[in-house]
N, C-alpha and C positions, 0 to 999 in steps of 0.2 A: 528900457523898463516899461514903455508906457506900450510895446508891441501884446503884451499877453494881458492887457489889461480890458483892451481892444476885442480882443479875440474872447475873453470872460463876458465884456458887454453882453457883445453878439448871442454868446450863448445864454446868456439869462435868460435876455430878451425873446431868445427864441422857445423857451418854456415858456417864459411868462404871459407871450404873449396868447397863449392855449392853456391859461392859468387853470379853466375850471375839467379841462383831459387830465395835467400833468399834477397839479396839486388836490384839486378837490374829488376826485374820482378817487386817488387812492385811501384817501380821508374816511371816505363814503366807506369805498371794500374793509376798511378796519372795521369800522364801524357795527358793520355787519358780521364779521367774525364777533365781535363783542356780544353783540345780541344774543348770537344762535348758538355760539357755546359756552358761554356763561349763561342763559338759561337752562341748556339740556344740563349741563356739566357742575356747574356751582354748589347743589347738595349733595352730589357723589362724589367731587373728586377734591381732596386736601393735600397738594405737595409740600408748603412748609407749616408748622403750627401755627399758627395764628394767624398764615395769611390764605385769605378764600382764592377760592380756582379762579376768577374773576379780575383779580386784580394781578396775580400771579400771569396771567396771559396777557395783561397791559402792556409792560416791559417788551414781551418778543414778538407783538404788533407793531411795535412803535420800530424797534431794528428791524423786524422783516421788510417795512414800509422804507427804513431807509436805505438797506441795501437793498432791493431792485427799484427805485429808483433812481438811486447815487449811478445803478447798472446804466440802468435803459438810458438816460438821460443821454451818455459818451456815447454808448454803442449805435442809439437812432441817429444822433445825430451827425455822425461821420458813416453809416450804410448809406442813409439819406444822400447826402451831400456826396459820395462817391458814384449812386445810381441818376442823380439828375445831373453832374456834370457839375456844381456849383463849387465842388474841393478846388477847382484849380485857383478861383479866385483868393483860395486863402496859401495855396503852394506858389503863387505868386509874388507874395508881399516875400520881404526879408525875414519871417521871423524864423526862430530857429527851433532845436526839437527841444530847450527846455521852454521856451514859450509855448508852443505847444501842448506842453504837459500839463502845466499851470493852468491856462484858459480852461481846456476840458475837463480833467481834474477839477481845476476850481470851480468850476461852473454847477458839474453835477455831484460833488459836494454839497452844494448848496440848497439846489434843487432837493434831494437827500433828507436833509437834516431841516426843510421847509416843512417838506411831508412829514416826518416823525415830528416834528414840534407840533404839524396841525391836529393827529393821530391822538399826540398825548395829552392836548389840550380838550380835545373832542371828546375823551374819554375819562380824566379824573373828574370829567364833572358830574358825572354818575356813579364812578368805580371809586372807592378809597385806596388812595396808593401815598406809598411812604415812601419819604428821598434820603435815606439812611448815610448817604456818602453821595451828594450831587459830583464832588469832582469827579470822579470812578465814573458815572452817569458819561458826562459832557466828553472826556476820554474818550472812551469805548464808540459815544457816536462819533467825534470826530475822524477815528481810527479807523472805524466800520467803512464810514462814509469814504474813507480815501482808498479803503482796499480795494471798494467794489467798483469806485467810478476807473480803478485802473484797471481793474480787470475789463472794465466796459471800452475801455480806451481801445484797447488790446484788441479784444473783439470787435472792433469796429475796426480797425487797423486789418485784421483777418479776414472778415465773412464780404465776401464778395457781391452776394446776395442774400436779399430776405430771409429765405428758409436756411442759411450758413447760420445768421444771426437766431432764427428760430429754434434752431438746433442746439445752439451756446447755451441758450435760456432755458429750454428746456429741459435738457439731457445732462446739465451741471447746475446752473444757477438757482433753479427750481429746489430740486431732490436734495441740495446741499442744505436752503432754507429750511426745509419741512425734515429734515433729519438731524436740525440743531438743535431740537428742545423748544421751538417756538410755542411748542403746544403742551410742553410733555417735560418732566422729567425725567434725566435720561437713566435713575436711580431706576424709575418705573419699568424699563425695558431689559432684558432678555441678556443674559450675559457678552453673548456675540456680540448682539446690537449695540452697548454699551462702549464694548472694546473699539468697533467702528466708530461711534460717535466722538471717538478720543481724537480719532485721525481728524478730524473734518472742521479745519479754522473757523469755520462758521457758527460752530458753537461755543468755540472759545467767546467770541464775540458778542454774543447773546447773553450767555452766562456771567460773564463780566461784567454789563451793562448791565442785568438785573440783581447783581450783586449791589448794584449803587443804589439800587431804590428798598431793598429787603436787609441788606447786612447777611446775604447766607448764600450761597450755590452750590455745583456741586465741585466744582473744580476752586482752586487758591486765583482769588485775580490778579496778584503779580507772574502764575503761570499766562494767564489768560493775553495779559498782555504784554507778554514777551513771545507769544504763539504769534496776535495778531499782528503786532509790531515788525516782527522778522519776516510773514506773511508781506506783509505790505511792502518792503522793505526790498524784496524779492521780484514781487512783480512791477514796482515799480521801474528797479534797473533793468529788467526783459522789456519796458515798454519804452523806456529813455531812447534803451539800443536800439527798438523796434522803429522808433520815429528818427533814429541819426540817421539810420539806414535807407530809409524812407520805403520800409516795407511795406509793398505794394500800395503805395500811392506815389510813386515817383519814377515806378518800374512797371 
């Protein structure tokens, strides 16, 4: 028990110890989404009654912020560690592929869910926002945070090099964020676009999660979180088997 607890340390420690890269930088980039489009945006644009464009974009900074860093967090840290040689130290030890899961998993959950706490704290101090169903809230991050850091698992277990991993983030992690409603209701878009937006878990996840601060979205959040649930659920067991196997890090 105390193998993956070891291996969680490690990983804290190795964000924390670059606290103000991995937590206050992406504090900061909220931040500044906050500014520049809730000024341009706040008197032209109304997606529910009574709540302003302003606070209505609280919500999908606060999960954009936790899924890509719940990502980045697994994913740097096992590219890393496979391009300067340091993984074998850890394929050394006896632990096995669910301690593995745990530690990385657990780690960059955390890291995750550090950022969106810092994001949401940073920002109700100027924005008015209401927690209409905090459980529903805490849910959805926890859920969020565990999908993405296994997808980051995964992808880290995959890209062989930098631009393999720049590619994951880019060409998926990115376009999935920014096409979940982060910014936008998906009411507001284009019937095609809308039908698309039904496919793409990432918005279940967003929507859900700002269902807990308003009481309204566009989707039912027991759909929401039986999408990301199953989601998670999913890639989870692809990455379990990924690590028994010890794809490519043991071949």
């Amino acid at each position: 028990m105390t193998g993956w607890r070891t291996l969680f340390y490690k990983e804290v420690l190795r964000f924390w110890k670059v606290g103000f890269q991995t937590i206050a930088a992406p504090v900061l980039t909220a931040l500044m989404y906050v500014m520049i489009f809730g000024h341009v945006l706040d008197d032209h644009v109304r997606v529910y009654d009574q709540v302003a464009y302003t606070s209505f974009l609280i919500p999908g900074l606060v999960m954009m912020s936790v899924l890509q860093n719940a990502f980045a967090n697994a994913s740097s840290s096992l590219i890393q560690s496979k391009i300067m040689g340091s993984l074998v130290f850890i394929l050394l030890t006896p632990l096995g592929h669910w301690a593995w899961f745990a530690g990385y998993v657990g780690s960059s959950m955390l890291r995750g869910l550090v950022v969106g706490l810092g994001v949401l704290l940073a920002t109700v101090a100027f924005v008015p926002v209401s927690f209409a169903h905090p459980l529903w809230i805490l849910l959805f991050a926890l859920l969020a945070a565990a999908l993405l850091a296994t997808l980051g698992l995964i992808a880290g277990l995959w890209a062989e090099k930098f631009d393999q991993m720049a590619a994951f983030q880019n060409f998926l992690i990115m376009p999935m964020t920014f096409l979940s409603g982060v910014f936008y209701s998906i009411h507001s878009l284009p019937a095609f676009w809308q039908q698309v937006s039904l496919l793409n878990p990432f918005f279940y996840m967003i929507d859900g999660f700002r269902y807990g601060f308003f009481g309204v979205a566009d989707a039912s959040p027991w759909l929401s979180l039986a999408v990301v649930g199953s989601a998670w659920l999913v890639v989870s067991a692809l990455a379990i088997h990924l690590l028994k196997i010890g794809y490519k890090i043991r071949h």
